[in-house]
PQR file of N, CA, C, O and H, with PARSE charges and radii, in Angstrom:
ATOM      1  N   UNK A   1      81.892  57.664 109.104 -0.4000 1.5000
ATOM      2  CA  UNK A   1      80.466  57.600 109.329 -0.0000 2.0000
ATOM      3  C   UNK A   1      79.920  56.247 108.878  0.5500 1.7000
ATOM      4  O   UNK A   1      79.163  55.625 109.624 -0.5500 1.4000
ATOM      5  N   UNK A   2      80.254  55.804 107.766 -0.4000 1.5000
ATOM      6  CA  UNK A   2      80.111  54.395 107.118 -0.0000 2.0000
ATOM      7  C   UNK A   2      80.299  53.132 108.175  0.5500 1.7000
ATOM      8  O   UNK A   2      79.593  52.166 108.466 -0.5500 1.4000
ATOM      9  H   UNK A   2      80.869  56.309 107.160  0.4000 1.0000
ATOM     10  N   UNK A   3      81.418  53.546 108.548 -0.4000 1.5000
ATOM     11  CA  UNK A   3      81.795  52.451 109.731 -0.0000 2.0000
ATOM     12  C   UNK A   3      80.926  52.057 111.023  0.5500 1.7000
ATOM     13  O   UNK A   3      80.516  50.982 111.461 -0.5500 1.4000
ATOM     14  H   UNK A   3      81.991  54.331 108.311  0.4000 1.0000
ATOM     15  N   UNK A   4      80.804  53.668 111.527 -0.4000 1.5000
ATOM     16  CA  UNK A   4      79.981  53.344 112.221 -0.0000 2.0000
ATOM     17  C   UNK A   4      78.883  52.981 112.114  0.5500 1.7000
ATOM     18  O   UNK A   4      78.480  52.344 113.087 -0.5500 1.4000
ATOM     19  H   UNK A   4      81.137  54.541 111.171  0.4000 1.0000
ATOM     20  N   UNK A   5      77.708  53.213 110.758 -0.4000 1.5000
ATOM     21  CA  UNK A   5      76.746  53.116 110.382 -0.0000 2.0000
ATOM     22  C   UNK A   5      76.595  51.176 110.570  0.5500 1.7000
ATOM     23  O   UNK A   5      75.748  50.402 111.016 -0.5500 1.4000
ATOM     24  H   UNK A   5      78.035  53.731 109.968  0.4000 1.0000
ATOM     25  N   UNK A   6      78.062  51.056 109.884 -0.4000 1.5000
ATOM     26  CA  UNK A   6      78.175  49.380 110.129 -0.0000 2.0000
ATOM     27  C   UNK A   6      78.301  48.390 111.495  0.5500 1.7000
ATOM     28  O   UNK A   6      77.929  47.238 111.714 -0.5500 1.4000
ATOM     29  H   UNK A   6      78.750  51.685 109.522  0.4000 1.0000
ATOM     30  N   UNK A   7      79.099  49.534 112.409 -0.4000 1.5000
ATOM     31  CA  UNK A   7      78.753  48.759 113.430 -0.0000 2.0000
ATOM     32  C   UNK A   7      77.318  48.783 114.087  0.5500 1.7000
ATOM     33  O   UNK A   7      76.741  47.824 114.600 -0.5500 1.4000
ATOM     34  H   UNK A   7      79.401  50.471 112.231  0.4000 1.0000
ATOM     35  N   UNK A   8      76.979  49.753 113.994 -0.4000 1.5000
ATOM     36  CA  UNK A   8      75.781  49.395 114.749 -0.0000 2.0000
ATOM     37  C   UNK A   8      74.537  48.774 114.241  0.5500 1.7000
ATOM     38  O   UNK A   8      73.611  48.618 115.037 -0.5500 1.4000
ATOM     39  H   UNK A   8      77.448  50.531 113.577  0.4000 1.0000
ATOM     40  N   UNK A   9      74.394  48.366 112.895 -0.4000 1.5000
ATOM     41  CA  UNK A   9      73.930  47.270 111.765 -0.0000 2.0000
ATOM     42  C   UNK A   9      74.056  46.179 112.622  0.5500 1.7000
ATOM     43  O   UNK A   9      73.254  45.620 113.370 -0.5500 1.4000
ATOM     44  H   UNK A   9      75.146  48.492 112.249  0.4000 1.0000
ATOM     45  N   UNK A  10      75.822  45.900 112.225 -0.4000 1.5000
ATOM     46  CA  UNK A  10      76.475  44.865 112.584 -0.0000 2.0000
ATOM     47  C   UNK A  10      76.106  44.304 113.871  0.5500 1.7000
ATOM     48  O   UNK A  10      76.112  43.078 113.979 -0.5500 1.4000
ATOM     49  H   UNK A  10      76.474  46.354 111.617  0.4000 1.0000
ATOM     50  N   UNK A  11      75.671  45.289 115.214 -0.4000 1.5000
ATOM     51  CA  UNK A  11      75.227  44.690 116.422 -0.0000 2.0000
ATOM     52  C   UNK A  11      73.781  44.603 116.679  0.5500 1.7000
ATOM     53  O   UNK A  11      73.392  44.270 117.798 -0.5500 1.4000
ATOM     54  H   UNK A  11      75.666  46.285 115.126  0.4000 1.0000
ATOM     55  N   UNK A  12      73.021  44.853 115.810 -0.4000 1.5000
ATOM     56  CA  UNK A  12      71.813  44.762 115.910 -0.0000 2.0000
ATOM     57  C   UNK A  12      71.281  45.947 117.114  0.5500 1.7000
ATOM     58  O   UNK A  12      70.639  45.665 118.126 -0.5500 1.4000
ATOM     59  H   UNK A  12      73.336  45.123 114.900  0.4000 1.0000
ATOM     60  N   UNK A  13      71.643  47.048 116.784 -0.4000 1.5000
ATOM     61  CA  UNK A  13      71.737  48.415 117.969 -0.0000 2.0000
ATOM     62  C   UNK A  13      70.145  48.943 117.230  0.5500 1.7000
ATOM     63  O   UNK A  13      69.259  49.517 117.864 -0.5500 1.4000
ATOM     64  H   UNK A  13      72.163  47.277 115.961  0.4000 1.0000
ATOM     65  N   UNK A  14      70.091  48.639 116.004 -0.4000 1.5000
ATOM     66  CA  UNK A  14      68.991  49.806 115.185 -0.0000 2.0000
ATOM     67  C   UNK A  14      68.152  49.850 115.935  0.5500 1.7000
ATOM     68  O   UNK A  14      67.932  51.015 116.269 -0.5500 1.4000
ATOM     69  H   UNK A  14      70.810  48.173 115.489  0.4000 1.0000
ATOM     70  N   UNK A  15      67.221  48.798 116.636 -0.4000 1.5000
ATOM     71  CA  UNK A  15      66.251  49.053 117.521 -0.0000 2.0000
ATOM     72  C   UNK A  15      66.102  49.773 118.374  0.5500 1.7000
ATOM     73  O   UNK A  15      65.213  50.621 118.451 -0.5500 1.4000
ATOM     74  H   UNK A  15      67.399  47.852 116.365  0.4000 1.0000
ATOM     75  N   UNK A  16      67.283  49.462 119.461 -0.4000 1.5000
ATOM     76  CA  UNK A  16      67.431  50.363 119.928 -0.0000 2.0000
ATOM     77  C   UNK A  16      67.782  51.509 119.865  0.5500 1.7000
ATOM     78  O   UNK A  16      67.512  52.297 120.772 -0.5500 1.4000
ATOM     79  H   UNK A  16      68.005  48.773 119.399  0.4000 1.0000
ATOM     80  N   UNK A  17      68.439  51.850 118.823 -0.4000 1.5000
ATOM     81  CA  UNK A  17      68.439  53.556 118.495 -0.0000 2.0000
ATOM     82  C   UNK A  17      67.400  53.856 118.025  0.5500 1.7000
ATOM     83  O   UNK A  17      67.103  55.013 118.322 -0.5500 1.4000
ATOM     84  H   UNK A  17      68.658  51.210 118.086  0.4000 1.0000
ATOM     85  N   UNK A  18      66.406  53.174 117.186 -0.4000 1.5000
ATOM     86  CA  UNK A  18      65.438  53.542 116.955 -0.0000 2.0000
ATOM     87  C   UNK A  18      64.226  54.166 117.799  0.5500 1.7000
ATOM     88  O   UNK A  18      63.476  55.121 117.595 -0.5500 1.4000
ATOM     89  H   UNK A  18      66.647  52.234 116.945  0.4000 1.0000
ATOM     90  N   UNK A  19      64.348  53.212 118.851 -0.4000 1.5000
ATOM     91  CA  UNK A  19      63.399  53.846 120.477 -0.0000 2.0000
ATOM     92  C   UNK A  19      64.215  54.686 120.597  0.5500 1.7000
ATOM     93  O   UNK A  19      63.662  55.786 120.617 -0.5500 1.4000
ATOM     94  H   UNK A  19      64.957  52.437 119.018  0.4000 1.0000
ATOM     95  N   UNK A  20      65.226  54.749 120.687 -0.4000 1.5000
ATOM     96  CA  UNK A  20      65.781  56.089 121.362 -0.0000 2.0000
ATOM     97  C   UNK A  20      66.040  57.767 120.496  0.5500 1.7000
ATOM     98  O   UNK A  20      66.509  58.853 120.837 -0.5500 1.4000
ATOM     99  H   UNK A  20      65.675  53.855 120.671  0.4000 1.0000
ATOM    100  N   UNK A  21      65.518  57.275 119.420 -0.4000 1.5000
ATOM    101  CA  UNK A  21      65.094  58.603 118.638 -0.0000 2.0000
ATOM    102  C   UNK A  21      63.910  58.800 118.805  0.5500 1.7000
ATOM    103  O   UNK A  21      63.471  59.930 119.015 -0.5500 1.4000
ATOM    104  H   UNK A  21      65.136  56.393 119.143  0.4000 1.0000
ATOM    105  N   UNK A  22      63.196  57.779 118.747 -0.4000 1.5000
ATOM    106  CA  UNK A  22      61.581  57.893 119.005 -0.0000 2.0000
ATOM    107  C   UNK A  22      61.527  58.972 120.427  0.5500 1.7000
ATOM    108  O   UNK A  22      61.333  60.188 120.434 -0.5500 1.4000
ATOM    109  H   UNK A  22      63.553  56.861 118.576  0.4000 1.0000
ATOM    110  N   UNK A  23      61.761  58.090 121.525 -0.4000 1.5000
ATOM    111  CA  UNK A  23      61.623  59.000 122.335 -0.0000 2.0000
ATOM    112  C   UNK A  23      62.091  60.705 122.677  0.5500 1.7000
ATOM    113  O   UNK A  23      61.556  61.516 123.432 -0.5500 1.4000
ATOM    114  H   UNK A  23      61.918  57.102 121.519  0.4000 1.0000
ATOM    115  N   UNK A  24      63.333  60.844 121.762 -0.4000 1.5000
ATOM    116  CA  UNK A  24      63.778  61.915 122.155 -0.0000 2.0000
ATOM    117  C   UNK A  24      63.348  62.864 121.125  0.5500 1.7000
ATOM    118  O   UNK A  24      63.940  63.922 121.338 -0.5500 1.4000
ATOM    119  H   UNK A  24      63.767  60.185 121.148  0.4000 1.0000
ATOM    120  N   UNK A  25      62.562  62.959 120.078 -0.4000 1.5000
ATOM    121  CA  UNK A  25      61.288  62.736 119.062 -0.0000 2.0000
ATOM    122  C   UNK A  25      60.334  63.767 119.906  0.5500 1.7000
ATOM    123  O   UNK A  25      60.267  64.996 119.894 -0.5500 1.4000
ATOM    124  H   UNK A  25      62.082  62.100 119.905  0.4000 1.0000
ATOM    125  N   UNK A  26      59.383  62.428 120.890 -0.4000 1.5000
ATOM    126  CA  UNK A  26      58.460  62.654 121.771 -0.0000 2.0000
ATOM    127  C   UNK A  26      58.794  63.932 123.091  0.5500 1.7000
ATOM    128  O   UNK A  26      57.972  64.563 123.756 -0.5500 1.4000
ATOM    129  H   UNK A  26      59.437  61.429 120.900  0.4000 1.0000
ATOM    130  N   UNK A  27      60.136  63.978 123.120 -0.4000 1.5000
ATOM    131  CA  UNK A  27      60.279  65.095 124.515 -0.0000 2.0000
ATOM    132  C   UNK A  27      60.549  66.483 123.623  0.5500 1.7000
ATOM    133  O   UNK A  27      60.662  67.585 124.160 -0.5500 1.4000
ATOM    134  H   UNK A  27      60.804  63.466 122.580  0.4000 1.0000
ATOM    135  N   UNK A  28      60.630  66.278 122.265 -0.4000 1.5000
ATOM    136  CA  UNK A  28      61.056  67.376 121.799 -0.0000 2.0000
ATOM    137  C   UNK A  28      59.534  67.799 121.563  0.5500 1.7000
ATOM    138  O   UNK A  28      59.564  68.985 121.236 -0.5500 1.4000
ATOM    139  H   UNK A  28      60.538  65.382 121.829  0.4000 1.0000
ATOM    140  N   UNK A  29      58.301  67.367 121.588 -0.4000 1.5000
ATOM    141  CA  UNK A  29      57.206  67.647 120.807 -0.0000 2.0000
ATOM    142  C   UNK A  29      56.347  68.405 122.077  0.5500 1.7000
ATOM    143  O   UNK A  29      55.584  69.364 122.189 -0.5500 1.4000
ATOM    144  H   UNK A  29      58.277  66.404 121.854  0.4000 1.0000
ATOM    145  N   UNK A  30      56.950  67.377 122.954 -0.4000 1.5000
ATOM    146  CA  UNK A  30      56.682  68.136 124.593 -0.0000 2.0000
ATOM    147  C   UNK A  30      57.237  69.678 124.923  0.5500 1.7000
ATOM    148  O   UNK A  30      56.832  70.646 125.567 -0.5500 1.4000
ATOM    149  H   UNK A  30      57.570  66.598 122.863  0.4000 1.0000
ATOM    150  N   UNK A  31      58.503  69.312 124.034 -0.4000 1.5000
ATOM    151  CA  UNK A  31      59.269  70.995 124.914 -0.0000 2.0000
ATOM    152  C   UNK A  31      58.479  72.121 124.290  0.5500 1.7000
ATOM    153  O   UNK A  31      58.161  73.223 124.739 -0.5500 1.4000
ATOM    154  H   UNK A  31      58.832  68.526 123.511  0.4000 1.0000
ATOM    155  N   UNK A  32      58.194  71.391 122.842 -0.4000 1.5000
ATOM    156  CA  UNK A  32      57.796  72.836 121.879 -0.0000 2.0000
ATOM    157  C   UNK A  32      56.317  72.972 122.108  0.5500 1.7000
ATOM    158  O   UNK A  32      55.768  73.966 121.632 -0.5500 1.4000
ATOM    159  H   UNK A  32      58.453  70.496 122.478  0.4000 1.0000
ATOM    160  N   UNK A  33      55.612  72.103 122.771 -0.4000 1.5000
ATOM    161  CA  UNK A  33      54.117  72.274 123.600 -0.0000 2.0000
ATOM    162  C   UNK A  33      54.228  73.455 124.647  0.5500 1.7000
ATOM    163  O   UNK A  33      53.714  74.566 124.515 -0.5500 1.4000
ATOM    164  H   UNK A  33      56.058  71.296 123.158  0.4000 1.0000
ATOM    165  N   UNK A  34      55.085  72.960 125.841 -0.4000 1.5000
ATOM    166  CA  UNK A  34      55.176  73.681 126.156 -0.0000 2.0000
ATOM    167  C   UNK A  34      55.781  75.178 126.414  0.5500 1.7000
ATOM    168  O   UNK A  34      55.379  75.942 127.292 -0.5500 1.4000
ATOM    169  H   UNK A  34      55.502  72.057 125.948  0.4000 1.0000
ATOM    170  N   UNK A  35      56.543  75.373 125.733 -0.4000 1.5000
ATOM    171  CA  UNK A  35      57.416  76.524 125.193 -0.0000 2.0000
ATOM    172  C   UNK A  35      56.198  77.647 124.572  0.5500 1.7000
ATOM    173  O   UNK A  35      56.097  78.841 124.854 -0.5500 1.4000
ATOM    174  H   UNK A  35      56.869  74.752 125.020  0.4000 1.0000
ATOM    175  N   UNK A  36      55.343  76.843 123.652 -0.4000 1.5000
ATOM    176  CA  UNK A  36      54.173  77.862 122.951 -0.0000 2.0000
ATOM    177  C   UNK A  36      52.970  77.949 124.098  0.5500 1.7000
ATOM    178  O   UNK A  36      51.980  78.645 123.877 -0.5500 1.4000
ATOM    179  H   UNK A  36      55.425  75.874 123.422  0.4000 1.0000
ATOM    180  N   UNK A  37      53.095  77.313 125.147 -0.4000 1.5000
ATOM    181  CA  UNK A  37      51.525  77.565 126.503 -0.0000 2.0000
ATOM    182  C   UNK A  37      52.890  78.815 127.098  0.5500 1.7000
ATOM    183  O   UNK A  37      52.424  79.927 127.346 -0.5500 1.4000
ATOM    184  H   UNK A  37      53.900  76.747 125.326  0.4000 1.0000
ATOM    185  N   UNK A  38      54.223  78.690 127.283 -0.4000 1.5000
ATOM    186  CA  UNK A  38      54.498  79.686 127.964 -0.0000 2.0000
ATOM    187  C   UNK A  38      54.702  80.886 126.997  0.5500 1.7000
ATOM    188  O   UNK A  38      54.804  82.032 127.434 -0.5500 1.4000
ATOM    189  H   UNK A  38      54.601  77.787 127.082  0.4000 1.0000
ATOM    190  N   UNK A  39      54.753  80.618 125.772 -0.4000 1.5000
ATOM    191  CA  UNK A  39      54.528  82.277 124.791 -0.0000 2.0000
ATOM    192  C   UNK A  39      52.630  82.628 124.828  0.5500 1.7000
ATOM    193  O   UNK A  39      52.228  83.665 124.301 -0.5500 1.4000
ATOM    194  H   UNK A  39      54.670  79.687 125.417  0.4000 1.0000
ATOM    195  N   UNK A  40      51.707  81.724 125.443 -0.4000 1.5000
ATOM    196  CA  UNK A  40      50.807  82.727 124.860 -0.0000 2.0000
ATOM    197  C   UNK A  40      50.151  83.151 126.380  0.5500 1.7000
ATOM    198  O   UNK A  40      49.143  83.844 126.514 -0.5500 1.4000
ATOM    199  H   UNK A  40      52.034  80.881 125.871  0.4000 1.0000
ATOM    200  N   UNK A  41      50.836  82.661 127.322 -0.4000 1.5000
ATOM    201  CA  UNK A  41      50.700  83.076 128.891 -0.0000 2.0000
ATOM    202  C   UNK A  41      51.595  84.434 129.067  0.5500 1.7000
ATOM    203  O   UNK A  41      51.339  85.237 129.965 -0.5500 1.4000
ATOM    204  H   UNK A  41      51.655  82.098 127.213  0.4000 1.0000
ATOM    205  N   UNK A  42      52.589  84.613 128.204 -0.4000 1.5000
ATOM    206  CA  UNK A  42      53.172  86.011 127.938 -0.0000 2.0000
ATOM    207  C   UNK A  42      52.277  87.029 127.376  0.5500 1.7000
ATOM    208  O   UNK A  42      51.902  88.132 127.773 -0.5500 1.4000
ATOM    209  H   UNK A  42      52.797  83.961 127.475  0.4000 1.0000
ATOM    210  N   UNK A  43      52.102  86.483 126.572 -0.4000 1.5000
ATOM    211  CA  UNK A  43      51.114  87.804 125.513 -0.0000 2.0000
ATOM    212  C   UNK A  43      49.680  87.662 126.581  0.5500 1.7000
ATOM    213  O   UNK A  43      49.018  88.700 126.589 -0.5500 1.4000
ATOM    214  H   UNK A  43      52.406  85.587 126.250  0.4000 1.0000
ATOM    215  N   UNK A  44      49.222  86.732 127.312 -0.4000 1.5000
ATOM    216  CA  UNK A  44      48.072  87.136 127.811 -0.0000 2.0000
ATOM    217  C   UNK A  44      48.239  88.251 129.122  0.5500 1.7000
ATOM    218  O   UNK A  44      47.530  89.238 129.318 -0.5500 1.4000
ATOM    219  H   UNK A  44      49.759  85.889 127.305  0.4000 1.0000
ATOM    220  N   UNK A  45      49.601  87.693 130.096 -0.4000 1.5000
ATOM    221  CA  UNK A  45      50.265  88.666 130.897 -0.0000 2.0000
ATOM    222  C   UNK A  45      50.143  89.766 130.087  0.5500 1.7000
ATOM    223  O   UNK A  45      49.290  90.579 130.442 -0.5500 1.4000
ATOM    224  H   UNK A  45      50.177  86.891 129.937  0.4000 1.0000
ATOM    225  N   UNK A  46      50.795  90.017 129.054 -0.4000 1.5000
ATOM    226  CA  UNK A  46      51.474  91.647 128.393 -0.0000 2.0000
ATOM    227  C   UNK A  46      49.776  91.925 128.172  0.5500 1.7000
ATOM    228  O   UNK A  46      49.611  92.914 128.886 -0.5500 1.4000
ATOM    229  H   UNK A  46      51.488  89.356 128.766  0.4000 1.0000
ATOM    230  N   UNK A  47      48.528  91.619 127.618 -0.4000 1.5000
ATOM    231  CA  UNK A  47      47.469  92.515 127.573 -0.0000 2.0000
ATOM    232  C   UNK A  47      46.933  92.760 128.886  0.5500 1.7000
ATOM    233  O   UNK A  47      46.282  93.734 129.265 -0.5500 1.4000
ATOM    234  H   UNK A  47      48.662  90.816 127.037  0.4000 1.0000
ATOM    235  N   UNK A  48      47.202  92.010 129.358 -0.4000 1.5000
ATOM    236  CA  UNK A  48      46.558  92.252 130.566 -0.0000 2.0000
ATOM    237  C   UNK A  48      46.968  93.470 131.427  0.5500 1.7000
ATOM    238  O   UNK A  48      46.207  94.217 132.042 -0.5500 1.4000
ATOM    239  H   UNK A  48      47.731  91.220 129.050  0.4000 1.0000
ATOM    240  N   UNK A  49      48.438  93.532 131.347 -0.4000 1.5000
ATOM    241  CA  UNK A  49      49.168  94.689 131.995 -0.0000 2.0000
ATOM    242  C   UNK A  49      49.242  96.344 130.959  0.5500 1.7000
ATOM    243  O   UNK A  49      49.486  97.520 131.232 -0.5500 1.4000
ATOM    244  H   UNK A  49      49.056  92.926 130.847  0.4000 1.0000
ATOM    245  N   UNK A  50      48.894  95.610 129.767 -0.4000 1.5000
ATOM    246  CA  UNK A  50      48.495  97.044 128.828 -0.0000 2.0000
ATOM    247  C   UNK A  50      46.851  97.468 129.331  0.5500 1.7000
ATOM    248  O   UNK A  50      46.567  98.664 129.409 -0.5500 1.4000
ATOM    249  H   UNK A  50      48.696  94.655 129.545  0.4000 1.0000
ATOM    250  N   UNK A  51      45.803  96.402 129.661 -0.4000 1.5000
ATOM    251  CA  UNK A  51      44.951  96.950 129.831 -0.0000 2.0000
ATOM    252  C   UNK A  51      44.804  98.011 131.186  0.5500 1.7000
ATOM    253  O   UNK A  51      44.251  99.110 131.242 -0.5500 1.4000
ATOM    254  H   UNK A  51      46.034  95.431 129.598  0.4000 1.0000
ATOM    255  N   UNK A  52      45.591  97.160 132.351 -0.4000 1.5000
ATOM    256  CA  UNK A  52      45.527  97.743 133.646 -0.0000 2.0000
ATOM    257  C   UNK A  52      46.298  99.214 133.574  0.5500 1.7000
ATOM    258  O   UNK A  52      46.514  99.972 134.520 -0.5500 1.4000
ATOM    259  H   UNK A  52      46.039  96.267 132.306  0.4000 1.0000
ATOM    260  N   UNK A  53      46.631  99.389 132.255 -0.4000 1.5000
ATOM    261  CA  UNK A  53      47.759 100.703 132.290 -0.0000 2.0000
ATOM    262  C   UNK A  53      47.117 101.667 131.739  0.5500 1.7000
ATOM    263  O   UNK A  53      47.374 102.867 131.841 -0.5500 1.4000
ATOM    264  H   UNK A  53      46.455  98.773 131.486  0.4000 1.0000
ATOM    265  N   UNK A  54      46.141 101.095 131.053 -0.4000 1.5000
ATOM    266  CA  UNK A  54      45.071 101.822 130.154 -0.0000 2.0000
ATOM    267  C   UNK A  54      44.124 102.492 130.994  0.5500 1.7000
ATOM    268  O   UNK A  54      43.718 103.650 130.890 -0.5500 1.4000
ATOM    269  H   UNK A  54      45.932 100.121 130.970  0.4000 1.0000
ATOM    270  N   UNK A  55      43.780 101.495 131.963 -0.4000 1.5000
ATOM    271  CA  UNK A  55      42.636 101.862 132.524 -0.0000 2.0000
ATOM    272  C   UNK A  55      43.162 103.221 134.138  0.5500 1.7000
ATOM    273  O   UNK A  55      42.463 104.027 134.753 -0.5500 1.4000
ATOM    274  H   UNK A  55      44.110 100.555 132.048  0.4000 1.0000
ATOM    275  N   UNK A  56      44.418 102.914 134.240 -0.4000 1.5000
ATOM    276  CA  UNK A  56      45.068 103.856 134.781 -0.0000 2.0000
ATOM    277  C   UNK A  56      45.440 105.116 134.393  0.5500 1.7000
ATOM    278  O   UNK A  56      45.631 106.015 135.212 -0.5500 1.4000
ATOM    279  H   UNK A  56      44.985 102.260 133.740  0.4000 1.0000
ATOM    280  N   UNK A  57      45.532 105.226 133.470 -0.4000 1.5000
ATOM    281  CA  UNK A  57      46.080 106.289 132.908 -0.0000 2.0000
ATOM    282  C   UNK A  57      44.301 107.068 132.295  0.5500 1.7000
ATOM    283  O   UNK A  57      44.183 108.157 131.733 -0.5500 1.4000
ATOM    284  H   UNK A  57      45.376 104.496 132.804  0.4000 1.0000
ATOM    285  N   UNK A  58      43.356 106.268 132.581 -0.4000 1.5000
ATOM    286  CA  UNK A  58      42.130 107.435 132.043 -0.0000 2.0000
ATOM    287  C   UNK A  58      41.712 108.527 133.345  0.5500 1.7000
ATOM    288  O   UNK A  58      40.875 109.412 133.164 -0.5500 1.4000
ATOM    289  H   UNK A  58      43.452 105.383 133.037  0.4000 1.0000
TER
END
């Protein structure tokens, strides 16, 4: 791990790994955005279909 830590020192890579954590950072902040709009589009589906079941069943 050392070694490698050194080569990529050694080539002046940090920058660029650095953007490239950054960005993959940024798509992760995206996924978990959208991951929680599609959990609360679930729970709004699921009341919605408890209400229509409700209102069926009176």
């Amino acid at each position: 791990m050392e070694e490698i830590r050194f080569e990529i020192t050694e080539r002046s890579d940090t920058e660029a790994l650095e953007e490239k954590l950054k960005i993959e950072r940024e798509h992760g902040i995206e996924v978990e955005r959208d991951f929680q709009i599609a959990l609360l589009d679930l729970e709004e589906e699921r009341e919605a279909q408890n209400e229509s079941r409700d209102e069926y069943m009176k």
